[in-house]
N, C-alpha and C positions, 0 to 999 in steps of 0.2 A: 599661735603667738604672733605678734605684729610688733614690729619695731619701733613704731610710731604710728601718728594718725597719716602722717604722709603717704607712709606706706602701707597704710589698711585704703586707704583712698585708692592707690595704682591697684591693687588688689580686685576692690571692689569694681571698678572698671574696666578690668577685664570678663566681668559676670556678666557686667551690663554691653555689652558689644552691640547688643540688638537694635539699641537705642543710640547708637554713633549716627550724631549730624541728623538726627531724626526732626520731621520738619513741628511746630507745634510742639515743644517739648522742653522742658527746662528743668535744671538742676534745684531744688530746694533744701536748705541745711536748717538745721537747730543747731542756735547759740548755746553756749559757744564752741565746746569741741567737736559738734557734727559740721562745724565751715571747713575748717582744713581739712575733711576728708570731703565733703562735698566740692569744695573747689579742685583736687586730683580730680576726682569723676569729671567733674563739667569740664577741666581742663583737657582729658584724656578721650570726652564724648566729642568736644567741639560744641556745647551745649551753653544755654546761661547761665549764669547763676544768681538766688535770690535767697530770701530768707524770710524765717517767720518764727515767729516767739514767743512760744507757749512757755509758763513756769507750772515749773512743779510746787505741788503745797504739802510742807515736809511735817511729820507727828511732834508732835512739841518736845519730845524726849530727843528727838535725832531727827533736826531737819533734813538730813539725807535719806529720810526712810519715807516715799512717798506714797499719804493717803489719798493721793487724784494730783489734778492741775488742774489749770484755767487758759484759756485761748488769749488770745491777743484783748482780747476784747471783755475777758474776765468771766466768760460762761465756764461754768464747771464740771470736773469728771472724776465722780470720788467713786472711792471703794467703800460702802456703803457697811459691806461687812466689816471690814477693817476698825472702822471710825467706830462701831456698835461693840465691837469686841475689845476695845482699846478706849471706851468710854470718853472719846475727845469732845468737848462743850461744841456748840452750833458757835459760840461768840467765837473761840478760839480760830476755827477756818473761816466766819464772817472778816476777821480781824485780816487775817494771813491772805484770803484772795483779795481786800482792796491794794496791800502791801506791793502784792505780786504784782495785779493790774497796772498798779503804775511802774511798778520798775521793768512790766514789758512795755507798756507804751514809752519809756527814755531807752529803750534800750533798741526800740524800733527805730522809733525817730533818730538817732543813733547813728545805726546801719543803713539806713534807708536813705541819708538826707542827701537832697537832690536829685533822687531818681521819680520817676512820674509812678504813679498807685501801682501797686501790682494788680496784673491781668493774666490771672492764670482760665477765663472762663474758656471752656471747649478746648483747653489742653493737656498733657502728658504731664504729669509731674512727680517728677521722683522726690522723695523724700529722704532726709541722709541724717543719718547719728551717725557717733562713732560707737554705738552701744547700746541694746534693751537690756535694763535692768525688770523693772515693773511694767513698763512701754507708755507710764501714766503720758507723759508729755508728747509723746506721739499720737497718742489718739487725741489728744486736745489737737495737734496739730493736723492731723485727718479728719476733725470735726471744720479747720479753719478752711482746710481745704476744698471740703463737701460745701461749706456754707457759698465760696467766692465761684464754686459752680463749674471744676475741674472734670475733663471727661473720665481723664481713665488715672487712675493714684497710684504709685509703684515705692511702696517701703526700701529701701537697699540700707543695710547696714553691715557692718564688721562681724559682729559678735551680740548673741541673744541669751536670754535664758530661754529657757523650753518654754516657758508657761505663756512667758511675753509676747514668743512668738507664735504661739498658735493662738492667743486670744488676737494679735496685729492681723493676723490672716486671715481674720474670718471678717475684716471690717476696710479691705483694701483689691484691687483688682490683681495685684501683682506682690510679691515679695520675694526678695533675695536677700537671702542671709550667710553668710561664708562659714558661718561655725554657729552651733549652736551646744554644746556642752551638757552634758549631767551635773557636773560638778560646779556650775554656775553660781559664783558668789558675788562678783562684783564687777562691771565692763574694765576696770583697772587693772585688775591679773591677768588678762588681755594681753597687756602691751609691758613692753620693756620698756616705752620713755613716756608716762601718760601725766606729763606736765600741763598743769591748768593752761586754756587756750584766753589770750587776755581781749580783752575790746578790742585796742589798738589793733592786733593783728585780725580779727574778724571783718574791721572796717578794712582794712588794707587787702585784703584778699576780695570782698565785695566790690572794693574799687575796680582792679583789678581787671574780673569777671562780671562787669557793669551788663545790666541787660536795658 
C-alpha cells in the first residue's frame, strides 16, 4: 500500500538506483497520475524529466474499461479479442480514437509548450505510471518510444496486475515493478490518497524538472 503517488514515486526510486545521474537517460511519465510519481524518480535519480501521451479507448458501457489506446499520434493497440467478444461497432472506436487523438495532441502541447521536440533517440528511457491495470496505454507508449528510436526502454511502476505485467515484459528491455498482487482489481486500492492528478499540477511539475 502507498500513501500517495508521492510516495510510490520515493519508493520506486530506490528500485531504480542503477540508473542515479546516469548519463543519456531520462525520466518519462504518463498523464496524468504517472507525472507525480515520475517526477519523485527523476527528482531522486537527478535525471530529466519529460512526457508523453497515449490515451486509452474505454468500452462504451464503461469508459474506464480499456479495449486498447492510441499513441500520440493516434496509431492504435486494441484487444482484438476483447472488441469481438463484446461486439463494439468499428464506427464506435473509429469515433473514440479521433476524440482521443486530439485531446492527446492539447494535452501535449499543453505540457510541452516551450520546450524544444523531444529527443529520446539512442537513449535510456524509463517509463512511469502510477499503475498497470490492462497496461493498454503503456504499450501505446512503448510503441511511441520504439518509433522516436530509444536504445534501451525501462517500464518502472508502483503496482501491476499479473497479466499486465508479464505481457509489458516481453515488449521492453527492463521492468521494475514494486508489487504486483493476485488479488488485482484496480491501481486505486493501491493507495490510500489516489486523488485525480489535475493539468495544472502536471505542467507545474514539468516545469519544474524542464529537460
Amino acid at each position: 500500500m502507498f500513501r500517495d503517488r508521492i510516495d510510490a514515486g520515493e519508493q520506486l526510486a530506490l528500485a531504480l538506483q542503477k540508473y542515479h545521474n546516469k548519463k543519456n537517460t531520462l525520466v518519462i511519465g504518463l498523464p496524468r497520475g504517472g507525472i507525480p510519481v515520475a517526477y519523485e524518480v527523476a527528482q531522486n535519480l537527478k535525471l530529466p524529466l519529460d512526457v508523453v501521451c497515449p490515451r486509452k479507448i474505454g468500452a462504451p458501457f464503461n469508459k474506464e474499461f480499456a479495449i486498447g489506446a492510441i499513441t500520440e499520434t493516434g496509431e492504435g493497440i486494441f484487444d482484438n479479442e476483447v472488441i469481438s467478444r463484446l461486439q463494439i461497432p468499428k464506427k464506435y472506436i473509429e469515433e473514440e480514437v479521433e476524440i482521443e487523438k486530439e485531446t492527446a495532441q492539447h494535452r501535449l502541447g499543453s505540457y510541452r509548450k516551450g520546450r524544444s521536440p523531444r529527443n529520446i533517440k539512442e537513449k535510456t528511457v524509463i517509463l512511469i505510471d502510477d499503475g498497470l491495470a490492462t497496461g493498454a496505454t503503456m504499450k501505446a507508449a512503448i510503441r511511441t518510444m520504439r518509433a522516436e528510436r530509444a536504445e534501451s526502454i525501462v517500464v518502472a511502476i508502483p503496482v501491476s496486475s499479473l497479466e499486465a505485467l508479464e505481457e509489458i515484459r516481453k515488449q521492453v528491455d527492463d521492468i521494475i515493478c514494486l508489487f504486483a498482487p493476485r488479488n488485482f482489481q484496480a491501481v486505486g486500492q493501491f493507495y490510500q490518497d489516489f486523488t485525480p492528478t489535475e493539468d495544472e499540477e502536471v505542467i507545474e511539475l514539468l516545469k519544474i524538472l524542464k529537460t
